[in-house]
N, CA, C and O atoms as a CHARMM CRD file, in Angstrom:
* protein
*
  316
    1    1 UNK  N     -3.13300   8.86600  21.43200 PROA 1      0.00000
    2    1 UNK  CA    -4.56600   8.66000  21.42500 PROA 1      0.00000
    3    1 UNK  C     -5.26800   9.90200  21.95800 PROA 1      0.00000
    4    1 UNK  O     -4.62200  10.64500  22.69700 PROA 1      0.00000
    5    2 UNK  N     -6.54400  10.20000  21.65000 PROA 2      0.00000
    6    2 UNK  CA    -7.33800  11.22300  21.86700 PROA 2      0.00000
    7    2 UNK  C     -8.28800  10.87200  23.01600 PROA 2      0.00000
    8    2 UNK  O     -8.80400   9.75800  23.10100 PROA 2      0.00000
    9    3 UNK  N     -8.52800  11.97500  24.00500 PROA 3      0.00000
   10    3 UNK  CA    -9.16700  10.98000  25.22200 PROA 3      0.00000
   11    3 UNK  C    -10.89600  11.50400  24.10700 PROA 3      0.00000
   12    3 UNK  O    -11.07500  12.65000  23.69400 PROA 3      0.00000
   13    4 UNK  N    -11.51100  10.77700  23.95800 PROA 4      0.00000
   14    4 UNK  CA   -12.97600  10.66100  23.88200 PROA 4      0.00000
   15    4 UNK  C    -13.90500  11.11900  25.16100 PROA 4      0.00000
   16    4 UNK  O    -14.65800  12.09300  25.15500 PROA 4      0.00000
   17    5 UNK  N    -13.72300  10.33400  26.11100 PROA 5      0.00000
   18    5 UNK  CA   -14.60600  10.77300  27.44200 PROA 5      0.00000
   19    5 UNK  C    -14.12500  10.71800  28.59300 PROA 5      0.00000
   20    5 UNK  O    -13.54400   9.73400  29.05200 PROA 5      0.00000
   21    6 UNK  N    -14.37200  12.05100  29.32600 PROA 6      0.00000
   22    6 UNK  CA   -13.61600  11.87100  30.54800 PROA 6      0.00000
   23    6 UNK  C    -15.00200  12.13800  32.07200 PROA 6      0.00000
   24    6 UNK  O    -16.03900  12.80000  32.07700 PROA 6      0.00000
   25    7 UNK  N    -14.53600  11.52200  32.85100 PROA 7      0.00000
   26    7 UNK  CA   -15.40900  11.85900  33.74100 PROA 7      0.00000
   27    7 UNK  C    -14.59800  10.75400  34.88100 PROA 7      0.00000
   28    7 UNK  O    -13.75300   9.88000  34.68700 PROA 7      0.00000
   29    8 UNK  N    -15.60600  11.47300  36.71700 PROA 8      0.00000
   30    8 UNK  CA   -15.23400  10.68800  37.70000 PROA 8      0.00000
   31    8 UNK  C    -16.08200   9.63700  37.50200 PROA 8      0.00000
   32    8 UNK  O    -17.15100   9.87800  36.94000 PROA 8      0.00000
   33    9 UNK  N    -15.68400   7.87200  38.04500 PROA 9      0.00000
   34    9 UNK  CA   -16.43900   7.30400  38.40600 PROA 9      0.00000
   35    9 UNK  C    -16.63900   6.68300  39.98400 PROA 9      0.00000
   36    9 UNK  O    -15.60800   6.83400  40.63900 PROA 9      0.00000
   37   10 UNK  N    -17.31700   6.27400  40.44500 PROA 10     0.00000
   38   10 UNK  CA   -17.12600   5.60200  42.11100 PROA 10     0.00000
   39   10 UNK  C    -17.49200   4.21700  41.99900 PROA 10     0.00000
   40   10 UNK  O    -18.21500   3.80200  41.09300 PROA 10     0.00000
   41   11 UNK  N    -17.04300   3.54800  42.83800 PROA 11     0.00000
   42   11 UNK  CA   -17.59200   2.22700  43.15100 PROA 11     0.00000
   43   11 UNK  C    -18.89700   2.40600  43.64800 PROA 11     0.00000
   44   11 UNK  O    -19.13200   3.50900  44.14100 PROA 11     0.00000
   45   12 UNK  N    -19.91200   1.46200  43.62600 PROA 12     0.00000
   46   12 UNK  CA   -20.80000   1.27900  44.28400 PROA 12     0.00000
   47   12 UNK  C    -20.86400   0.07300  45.17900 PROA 12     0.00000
   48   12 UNK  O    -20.22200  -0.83000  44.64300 PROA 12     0.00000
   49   13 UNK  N    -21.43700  -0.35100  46.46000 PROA 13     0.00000
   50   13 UNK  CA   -21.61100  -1.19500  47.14400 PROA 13     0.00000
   51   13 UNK  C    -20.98100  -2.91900  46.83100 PROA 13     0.00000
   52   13 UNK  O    -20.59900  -3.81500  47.58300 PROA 13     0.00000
   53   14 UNK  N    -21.08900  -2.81900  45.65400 PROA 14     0.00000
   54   14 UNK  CA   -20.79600  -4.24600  45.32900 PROA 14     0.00000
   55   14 UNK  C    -19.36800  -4.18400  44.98300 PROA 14     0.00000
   56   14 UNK  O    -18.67900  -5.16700  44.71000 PROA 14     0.00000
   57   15 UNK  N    -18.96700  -2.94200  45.01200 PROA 15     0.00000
   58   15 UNK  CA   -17.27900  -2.38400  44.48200 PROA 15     0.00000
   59   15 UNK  C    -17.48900  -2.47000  42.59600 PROA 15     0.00000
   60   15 UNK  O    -16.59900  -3.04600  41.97100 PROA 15     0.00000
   61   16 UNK  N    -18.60400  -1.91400  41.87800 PROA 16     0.00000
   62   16 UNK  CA   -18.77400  -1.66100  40.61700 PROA 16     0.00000
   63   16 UNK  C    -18.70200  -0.76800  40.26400 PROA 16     0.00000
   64   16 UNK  O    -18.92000   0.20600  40.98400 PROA 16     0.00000
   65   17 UNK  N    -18.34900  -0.64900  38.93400 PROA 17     0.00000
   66   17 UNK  CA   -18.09500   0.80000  38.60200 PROA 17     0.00000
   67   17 UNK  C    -19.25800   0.84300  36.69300 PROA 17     0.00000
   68   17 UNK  O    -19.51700   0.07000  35.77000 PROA 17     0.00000
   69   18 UNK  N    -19.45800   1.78900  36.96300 PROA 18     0.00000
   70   18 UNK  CA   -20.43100   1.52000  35.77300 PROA 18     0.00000
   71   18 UNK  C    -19.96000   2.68900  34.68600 PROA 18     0.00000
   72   18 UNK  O    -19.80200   3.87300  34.98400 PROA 18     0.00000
   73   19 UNK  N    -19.75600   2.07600  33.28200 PROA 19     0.00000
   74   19 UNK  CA   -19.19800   3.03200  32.33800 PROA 19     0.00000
   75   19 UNK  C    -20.17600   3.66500  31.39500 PROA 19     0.00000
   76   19 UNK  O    -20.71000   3.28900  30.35100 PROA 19     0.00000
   77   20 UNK  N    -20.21400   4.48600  31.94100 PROA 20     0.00000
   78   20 UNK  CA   -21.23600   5.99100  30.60700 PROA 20     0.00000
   79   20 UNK  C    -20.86100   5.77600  28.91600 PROA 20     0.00000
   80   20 UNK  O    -19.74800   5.66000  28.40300 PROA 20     0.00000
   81   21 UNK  N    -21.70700   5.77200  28.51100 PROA 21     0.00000
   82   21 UNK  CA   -21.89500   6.07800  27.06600 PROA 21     0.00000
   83   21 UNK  C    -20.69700   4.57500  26.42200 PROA 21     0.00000
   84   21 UNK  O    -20.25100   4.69300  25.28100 PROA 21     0.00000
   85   22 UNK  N    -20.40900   3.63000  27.04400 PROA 22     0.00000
   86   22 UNK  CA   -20.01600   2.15800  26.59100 PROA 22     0.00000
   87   22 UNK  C    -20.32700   2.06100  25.10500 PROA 22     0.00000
   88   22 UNK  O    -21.49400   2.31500  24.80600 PROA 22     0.00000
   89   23 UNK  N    -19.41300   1.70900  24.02600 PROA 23     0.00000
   90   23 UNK  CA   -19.39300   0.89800  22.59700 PROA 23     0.00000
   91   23 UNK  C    -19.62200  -0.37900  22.68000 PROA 23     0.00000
   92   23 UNK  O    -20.34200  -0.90800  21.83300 PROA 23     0.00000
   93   24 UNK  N    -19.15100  -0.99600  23.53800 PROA 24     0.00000
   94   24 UNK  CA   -19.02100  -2.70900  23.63200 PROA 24     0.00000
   95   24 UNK  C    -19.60400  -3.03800  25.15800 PROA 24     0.00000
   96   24 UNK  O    -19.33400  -2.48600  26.22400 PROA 24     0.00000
   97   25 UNK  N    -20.55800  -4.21300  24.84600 PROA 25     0.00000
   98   25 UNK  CA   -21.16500  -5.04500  26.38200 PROA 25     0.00000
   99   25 UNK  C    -19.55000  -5.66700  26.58600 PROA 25     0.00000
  100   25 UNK  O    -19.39100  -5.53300  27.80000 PROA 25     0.00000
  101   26 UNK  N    -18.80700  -6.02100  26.26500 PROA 26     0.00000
  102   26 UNK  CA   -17.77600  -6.90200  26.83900 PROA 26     0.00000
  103   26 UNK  C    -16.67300  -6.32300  26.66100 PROA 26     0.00000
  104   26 UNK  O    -16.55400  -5.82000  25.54400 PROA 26     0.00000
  105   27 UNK  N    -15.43200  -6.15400  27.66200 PROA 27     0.00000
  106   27 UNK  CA   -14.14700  -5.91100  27.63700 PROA 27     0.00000
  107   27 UNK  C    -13.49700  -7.31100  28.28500 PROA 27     0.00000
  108   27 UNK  O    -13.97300  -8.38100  28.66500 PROA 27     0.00000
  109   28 UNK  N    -12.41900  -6.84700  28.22400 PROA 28     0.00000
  110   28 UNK  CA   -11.53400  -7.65000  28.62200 PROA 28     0.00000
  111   28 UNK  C    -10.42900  -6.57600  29.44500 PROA 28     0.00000
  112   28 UNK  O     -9.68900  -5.68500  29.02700 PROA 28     0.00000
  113   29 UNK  N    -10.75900  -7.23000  31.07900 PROA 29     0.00000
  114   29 UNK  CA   -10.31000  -6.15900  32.25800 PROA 29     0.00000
  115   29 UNK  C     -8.59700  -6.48700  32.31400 PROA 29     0.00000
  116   29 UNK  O     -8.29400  -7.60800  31.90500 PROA 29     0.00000
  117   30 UNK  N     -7.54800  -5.67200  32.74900 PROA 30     0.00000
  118   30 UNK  CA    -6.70100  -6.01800  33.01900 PROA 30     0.00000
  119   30 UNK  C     -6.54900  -4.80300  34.27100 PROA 30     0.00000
  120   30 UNK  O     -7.04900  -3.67900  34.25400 PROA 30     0.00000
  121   31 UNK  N     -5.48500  -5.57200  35.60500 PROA 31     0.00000
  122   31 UNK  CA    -5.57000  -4.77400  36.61300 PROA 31     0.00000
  123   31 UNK  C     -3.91200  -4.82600  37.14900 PROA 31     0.00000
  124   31 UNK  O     -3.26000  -5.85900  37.30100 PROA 31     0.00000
  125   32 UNK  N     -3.48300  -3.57400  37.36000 PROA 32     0.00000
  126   32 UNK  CA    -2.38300  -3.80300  37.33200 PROA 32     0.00000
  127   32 UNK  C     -2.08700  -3.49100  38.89600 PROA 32     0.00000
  128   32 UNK  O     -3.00000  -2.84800  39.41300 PROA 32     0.00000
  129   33 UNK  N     -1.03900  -3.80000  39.73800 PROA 33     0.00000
  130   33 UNK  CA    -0.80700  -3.57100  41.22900 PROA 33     0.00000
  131   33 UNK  C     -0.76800  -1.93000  41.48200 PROA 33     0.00000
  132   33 UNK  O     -1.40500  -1.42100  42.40300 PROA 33     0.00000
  133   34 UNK  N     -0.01700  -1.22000  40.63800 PROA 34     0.00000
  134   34 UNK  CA    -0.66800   0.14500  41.33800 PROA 34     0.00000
  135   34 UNK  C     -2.25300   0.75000  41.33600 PROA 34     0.00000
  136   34 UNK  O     -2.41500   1.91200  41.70900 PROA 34     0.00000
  137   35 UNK  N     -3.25900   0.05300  40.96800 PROA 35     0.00000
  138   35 UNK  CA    -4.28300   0.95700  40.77100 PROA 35     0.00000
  139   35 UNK  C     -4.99900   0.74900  39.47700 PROA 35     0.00000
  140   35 UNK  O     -6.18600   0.47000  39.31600 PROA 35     0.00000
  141   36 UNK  N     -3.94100   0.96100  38.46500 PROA 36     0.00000
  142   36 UNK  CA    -4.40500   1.01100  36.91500 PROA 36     0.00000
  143   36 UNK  C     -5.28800   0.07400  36.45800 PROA 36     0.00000
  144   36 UNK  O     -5.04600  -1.09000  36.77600 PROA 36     0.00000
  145   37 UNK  N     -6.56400   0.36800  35.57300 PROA 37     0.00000
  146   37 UNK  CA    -7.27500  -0.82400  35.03800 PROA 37     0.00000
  147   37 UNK  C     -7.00900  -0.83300  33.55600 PROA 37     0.00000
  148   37 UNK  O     -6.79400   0.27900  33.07400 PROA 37     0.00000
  149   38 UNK  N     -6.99000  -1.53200  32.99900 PROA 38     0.00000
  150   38 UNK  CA    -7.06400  -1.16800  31.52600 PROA 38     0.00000
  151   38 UNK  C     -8.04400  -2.42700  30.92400 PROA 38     0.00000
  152   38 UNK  O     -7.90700  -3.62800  31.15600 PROA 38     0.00000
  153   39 UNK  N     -9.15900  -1.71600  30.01000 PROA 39     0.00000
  154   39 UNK  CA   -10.25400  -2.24600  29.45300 PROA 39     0.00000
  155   39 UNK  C    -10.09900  -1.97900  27.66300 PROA 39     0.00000
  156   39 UNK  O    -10.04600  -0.97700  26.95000 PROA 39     0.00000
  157   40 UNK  N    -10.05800  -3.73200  27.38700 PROA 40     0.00000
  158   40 UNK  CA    -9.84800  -3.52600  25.73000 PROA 40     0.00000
  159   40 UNK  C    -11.46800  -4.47700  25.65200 PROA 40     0.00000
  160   40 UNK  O    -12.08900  -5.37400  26.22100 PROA 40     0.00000
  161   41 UNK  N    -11.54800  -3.49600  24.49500 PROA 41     0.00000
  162   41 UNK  CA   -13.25000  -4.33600  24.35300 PROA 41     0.00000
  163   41 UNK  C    -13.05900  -5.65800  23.56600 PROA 41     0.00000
  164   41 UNK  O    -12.09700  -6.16800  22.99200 PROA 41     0.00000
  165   42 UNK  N    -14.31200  -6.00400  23.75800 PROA 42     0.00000
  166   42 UNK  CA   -14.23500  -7.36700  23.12100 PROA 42     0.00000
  167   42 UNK  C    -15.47800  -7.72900  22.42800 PROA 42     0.00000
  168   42 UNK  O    -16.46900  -7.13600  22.85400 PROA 42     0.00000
  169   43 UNK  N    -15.70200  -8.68500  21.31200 PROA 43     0.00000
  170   43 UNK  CA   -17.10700  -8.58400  20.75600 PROA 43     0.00000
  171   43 UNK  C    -16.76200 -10.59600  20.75300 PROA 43     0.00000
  172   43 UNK  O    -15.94000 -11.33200  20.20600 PROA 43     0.00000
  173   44 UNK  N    -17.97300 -10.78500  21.73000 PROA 44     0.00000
  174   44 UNK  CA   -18.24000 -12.41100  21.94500 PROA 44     0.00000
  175   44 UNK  C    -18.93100 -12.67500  20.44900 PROA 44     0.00000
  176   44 UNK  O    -19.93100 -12.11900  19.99600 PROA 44     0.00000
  177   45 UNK  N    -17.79300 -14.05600  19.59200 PROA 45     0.00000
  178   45 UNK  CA   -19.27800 -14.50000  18.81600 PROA 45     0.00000
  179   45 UNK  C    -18.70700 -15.74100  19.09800 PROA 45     0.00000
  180   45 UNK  O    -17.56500 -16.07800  19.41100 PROA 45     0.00000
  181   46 UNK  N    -20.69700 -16.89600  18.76000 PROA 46     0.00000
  182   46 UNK  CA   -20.21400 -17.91300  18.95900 PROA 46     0.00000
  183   46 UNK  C    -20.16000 -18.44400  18.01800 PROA 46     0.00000
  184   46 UNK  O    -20.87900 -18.22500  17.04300 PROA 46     0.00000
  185   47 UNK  N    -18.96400 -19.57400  18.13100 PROA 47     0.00000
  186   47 UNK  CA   -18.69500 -20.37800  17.26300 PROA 47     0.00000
  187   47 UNK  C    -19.78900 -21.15900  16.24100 PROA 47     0.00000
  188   47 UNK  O    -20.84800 -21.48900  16.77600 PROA 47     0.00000
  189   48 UNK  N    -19.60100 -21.50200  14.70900 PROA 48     0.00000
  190   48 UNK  CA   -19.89100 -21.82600  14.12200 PROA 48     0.00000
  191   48 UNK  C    -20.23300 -23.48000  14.04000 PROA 48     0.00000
  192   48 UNK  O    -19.21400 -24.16800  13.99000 PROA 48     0.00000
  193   49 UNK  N    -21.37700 -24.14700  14.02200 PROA 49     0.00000
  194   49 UNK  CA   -20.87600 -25.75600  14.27100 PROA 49     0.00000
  195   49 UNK  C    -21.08800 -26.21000  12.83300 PROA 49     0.00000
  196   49 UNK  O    -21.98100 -25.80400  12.08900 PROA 49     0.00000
  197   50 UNK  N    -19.92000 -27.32300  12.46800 PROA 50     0.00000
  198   50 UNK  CA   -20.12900 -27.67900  11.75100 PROA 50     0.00000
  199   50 UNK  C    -21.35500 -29.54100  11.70600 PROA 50     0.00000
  200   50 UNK  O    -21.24200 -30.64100  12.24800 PROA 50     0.00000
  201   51 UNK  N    -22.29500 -28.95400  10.81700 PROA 51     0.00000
  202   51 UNK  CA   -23.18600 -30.32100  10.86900 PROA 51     0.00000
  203   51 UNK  C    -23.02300 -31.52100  10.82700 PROA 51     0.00000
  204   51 UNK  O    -22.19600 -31.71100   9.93500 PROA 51     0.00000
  205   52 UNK  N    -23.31800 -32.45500  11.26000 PROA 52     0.00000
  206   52 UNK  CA   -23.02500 -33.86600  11.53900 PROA 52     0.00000
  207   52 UNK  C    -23.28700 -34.86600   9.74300 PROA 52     0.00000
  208   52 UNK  O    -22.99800 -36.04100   9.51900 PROA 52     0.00000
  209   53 UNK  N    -24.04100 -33.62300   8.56900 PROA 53     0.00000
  210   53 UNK  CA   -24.25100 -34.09300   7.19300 PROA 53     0.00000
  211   53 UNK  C    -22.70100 -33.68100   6.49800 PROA 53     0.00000
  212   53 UNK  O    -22.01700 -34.45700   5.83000 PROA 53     0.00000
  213   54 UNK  N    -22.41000 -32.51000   6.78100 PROA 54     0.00000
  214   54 UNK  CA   -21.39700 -32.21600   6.37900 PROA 54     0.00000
  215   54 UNK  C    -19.59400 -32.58000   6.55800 PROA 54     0.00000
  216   54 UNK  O    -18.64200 -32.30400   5.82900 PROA 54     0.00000
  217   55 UNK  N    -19.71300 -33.49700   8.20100 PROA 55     0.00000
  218   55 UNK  CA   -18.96900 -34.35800   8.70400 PROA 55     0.00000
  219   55 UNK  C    -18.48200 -35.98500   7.84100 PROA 55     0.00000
  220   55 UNK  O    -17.47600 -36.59100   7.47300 PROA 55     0.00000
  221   56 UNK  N    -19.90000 -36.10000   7.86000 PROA 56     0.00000
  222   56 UNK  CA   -19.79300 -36.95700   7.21000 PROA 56     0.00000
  223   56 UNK  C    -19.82500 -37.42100   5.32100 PROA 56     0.00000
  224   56 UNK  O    -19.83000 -38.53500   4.79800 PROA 56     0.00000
  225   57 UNK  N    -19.84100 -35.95300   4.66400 PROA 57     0.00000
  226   57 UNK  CA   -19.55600 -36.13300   3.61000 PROA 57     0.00000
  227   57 UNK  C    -17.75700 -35.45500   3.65400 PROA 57     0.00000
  228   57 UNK  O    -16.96600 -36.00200   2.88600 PROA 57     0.00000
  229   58 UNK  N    -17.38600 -34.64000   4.29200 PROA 58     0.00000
  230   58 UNK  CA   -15.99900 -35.00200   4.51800 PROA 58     0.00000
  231   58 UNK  C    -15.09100 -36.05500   4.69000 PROA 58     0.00000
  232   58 UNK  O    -13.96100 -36.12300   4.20700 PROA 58     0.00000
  233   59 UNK  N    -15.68900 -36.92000   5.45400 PROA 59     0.00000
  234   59 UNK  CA   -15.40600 -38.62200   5.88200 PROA 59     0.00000
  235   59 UNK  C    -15.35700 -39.09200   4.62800 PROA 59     0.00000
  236   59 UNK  O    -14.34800 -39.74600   4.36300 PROA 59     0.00000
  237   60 UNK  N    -16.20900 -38.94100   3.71800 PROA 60     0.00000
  238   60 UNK  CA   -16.33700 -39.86900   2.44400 PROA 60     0.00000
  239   60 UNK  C    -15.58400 -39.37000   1.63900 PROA 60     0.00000
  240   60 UNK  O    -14.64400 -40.00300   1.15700 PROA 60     0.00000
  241   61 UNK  N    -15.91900 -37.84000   1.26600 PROA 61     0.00000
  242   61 UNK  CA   -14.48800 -37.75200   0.54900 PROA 61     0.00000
  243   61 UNK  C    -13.24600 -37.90900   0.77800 PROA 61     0.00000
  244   61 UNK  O    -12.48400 -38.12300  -0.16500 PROA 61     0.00000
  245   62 UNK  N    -12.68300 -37.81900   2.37300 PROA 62     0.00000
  246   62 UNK  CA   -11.01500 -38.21500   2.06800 PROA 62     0.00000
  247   62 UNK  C    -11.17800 -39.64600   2.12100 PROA 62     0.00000
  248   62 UNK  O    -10.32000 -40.11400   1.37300 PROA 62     0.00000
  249   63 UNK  N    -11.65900 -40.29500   2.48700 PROA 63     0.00000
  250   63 UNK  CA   -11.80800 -42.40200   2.01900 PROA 63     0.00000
  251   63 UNK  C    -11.81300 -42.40400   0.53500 PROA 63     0.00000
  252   63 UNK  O    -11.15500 -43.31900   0.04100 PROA 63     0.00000
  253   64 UNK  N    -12.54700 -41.39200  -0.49700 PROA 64     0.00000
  254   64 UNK  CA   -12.71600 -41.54200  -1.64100 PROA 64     0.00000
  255   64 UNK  C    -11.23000 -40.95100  -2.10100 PROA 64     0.00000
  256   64 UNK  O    -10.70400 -41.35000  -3.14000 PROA 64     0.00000
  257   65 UNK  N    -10.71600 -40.14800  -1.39600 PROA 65     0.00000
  258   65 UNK  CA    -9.50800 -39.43100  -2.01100 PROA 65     0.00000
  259   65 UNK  C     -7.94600 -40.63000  -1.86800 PROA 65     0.00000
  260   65 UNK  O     -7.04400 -40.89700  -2.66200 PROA 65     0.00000
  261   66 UNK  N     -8.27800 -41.11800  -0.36900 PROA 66     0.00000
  262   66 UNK  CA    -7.21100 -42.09700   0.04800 PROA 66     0.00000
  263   66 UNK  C     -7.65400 -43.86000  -1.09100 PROA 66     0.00000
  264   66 UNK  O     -6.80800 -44.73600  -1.26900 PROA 66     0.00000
  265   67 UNK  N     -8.68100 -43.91200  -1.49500 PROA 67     0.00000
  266   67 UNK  CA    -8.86100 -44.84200  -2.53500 PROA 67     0.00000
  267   67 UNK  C     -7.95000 -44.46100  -4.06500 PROA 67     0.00000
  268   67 UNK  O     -7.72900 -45.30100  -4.93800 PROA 67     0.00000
  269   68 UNK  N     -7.67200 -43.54700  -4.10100 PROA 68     0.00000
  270   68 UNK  CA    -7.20500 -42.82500  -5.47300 PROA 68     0.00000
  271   68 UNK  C     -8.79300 -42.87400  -6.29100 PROA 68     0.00000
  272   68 UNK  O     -8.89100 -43.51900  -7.33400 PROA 68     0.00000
  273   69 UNK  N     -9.97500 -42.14900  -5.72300 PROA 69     0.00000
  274   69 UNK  CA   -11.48200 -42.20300  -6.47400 PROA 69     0.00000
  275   69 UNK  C    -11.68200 -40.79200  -6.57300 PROA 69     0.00000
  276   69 UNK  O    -12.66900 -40.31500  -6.01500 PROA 69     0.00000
  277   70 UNK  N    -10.65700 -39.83200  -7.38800 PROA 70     0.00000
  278   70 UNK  CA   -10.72300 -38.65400  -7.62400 PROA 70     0.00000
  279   70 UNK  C    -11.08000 -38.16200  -9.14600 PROA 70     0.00000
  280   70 UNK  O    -10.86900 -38.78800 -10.18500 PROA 70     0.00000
  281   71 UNK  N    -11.73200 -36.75400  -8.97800 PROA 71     0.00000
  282   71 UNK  CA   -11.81600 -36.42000 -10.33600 PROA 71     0.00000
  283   71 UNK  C    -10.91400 -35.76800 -11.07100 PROA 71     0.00000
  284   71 UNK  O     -9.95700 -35.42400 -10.37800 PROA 71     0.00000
  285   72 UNK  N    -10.81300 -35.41100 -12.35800 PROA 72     0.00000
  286   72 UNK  CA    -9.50600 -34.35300 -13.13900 PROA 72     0.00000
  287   72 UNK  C     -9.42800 -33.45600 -12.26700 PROA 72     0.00000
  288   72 UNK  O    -10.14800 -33.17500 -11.30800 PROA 72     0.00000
  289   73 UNK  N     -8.03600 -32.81200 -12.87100 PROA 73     0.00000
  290   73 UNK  CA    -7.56200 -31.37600 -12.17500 PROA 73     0.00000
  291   73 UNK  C     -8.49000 -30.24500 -12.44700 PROA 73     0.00000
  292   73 UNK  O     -9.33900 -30.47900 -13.30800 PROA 73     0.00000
  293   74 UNK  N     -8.50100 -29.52300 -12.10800 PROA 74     0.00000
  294   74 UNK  CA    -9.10400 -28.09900 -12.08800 PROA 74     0.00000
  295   74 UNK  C     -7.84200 -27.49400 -12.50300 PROA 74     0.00000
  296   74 UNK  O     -6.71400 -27.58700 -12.01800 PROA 74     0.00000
  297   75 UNK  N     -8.45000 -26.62500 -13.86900 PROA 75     0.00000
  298   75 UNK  CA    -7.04700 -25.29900 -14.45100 PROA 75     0.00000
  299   75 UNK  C     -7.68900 -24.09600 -13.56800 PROA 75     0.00000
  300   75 UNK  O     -8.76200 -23.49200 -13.54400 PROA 75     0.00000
  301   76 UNK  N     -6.75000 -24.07700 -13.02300 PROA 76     0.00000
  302   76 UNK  CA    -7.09500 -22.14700 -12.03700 PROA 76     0.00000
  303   76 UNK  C     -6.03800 -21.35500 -12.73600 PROA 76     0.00000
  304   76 UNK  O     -5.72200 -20.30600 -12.17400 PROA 76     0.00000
  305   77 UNK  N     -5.58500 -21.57900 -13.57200 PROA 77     0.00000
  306   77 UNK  CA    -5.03100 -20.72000 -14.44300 PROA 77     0.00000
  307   77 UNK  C     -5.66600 -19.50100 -14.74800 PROA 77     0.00000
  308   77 UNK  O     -4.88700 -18.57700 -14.51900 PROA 77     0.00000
  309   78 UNK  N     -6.64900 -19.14900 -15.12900 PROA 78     0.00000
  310   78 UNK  CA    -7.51700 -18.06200 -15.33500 PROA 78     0.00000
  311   78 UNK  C     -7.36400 -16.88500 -13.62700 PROA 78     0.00000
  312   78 UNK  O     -7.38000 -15.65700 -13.53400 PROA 78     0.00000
  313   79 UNK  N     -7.25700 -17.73800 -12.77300 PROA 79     0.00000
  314   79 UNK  CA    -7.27800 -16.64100 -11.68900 PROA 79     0.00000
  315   79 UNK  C     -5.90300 -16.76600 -11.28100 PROA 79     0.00000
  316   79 UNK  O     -5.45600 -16.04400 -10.38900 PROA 79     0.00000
C-alpha cells in the first residue's frame, strides 16, 4: 500500500485524536495491546423497510400459491 498522508497527531483532553483530510464520517476502530490502532472505514446505510401493503400482498400470494391458485409458467428461455 501507498501511504497517502502522513502527519503527527496528539490526543486532546478528552484523549481524541482528530483525523485531517478524512474520506469517511465512520470507521470501524480496532486497538491492538501494543499501541496499534487500525481504522477501516465504514459507510452507515439504513436499512430499507419493507411496507406493511407489500407484506401483506406477499401473505396472499404464498396462501394463493399453497392453494395450488397459480398462473402458467413463464418461458425465460430467451434470457
Amino acid at each position: 500500500m501507498q501511504v497517502v498522508n502522513n502527519y503527527i497527531a496528539h490526543t486532546d483532553s478528552k484523549k481524541r485524536i482528530t483525523l485531517r483530510k478524512s474520506k469517511f464520517k465512520y470507521y470501524d476502530v480496532k486497538e491492538y495491546d501494543n499501541g496499534c490502532l487500525v481504522l477501516e472505514p465504514r459507510e452507515l446505510v439504513k436499512p430499507k423497510d419493507v411496507s406493511n401493503k407489500a407484506l401483506e400482498v406477499m401473505d396472499e400470494s404464498i396462501a394463493n400459491f399453497e392453494k395450488g391458485k397459480v398462473s402458467a409458467s413463464v418461458d425465460l428461455s430467451d434470457f
